[in-house]
N, C-alpha and C positions, 0 to 999 in steps of 0.2 A: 544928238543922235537919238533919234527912236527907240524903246525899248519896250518889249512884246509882256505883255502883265504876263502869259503864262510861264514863259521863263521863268520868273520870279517867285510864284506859286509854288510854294517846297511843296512834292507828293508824302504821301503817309510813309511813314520809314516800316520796315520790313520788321518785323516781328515773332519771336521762333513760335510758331505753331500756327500763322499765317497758312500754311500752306493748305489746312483746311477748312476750307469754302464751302466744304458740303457739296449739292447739286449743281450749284451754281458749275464748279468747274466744267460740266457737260454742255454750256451753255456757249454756241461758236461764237456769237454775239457778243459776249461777255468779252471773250479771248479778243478777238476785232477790234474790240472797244478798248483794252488795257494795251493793247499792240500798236495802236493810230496814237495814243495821248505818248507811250515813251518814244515811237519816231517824231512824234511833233515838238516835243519838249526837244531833243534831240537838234532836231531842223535848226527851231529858234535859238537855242543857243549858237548853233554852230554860224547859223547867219545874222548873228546880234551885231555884228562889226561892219553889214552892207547894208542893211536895213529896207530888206526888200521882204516880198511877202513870195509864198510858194506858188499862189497864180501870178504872180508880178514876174517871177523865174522863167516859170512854164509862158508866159506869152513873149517875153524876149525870147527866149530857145524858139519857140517857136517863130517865128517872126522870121528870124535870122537864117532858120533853116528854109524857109520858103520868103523871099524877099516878094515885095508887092503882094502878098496876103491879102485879101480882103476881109473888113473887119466881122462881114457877116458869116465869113469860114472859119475864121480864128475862133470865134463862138460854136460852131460847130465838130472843130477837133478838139473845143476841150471839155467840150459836154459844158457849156455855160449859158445863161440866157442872155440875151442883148444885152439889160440893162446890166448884167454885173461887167460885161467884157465892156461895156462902154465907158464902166466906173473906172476898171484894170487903166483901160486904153489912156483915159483921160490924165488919171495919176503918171503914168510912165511920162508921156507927153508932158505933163505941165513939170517934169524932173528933166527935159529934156533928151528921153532915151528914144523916142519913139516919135517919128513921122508923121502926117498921115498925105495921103495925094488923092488924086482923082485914077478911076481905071479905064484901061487903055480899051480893056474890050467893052462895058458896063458903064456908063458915066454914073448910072446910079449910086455904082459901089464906091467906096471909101478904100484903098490902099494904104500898107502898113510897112514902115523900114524901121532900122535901126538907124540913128545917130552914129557916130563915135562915141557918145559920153555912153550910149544904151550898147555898142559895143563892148567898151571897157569894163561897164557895170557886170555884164554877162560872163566874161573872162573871168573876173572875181566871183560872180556865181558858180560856175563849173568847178572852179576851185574849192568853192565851199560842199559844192555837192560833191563832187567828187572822197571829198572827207568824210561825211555825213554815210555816205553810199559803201565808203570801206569801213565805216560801222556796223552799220547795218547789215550787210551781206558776210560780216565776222562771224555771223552768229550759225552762219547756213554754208555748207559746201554747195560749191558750185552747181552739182546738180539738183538740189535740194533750192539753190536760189530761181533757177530756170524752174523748177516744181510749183516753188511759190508763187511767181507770176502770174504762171499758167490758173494757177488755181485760183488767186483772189480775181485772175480779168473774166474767169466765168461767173464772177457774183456781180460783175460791174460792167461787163458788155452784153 
């Protein structure tokens, strides 16, 4: 089984008078940046036992929610360029989770399914995110978590 080096990477252990950083703490960048490394550390551990990647997650869910996808859409809902959706596509496919066909409207396009084994895969995904997700949102009442949303999808849309 695969295992993600950053998992493995102990972070700097806490410190009593850590808490002064100076200016830095005024820095949202900063915050964004220490916030992404403990959800990702977080991620990888919780998905160490499926051994999928966070775009590998997100284009099964996706995939599955819109069946015959085409691969040049699936790139464009996830804000990714061809060649990495094509690296994603590729890996799934040669794991046999994923499909690919000819389109019914387009013959140019390339269409996108799940397997069974890319369904089963994805069941054990939601399970793990769904874990991962009542972690994370532990931290934040509900309205506070619809707050946060909102506010990091205006730095990202």
């Amino acid at each position: 089984m695969k295992k993600f080096k950053e998992a493995l990477v102990p972070t700097t252990p806490r410190v009593d008078g850590d808490e002064d950083i100076g200016e830095v703490r005024n820095i949202v960048g900063f915050h964004i940046r220490l916030a992404h490394g403990a959800v990702y550390r977080h991620f990888t551990e919780t998905f160490q036992h499926i051994d999928l990647t966070q775009k590998q997650v997100s284009v099964l869910w996706l995939v599955d929610d819109r069946a015959d996808i085409a691969q040049t859409d699936l790139a464009k809902r996830m804000q990714m360029d061809r060649a990495t959706t094509m690296a994603v596509v590729n890996r799934l496919q040669a794991r046999g989770y994923l499909v690919r066909g000819k389109s019914q409207s387009d013959g140019r396009k390339q269409t996108l399914n799940l397997t069974e084994g890319g369904k089963a895969a994805l069941v054990q995904a939601k399970a793990a995110i769904l874990e991962h997700e009542t972690w994370l949102k532990g931290r934040f009442t509900e309205k506070e978590v619809d707050q946060l949303i909102e506010m990091l999808a205006r730095i990202h849309e």
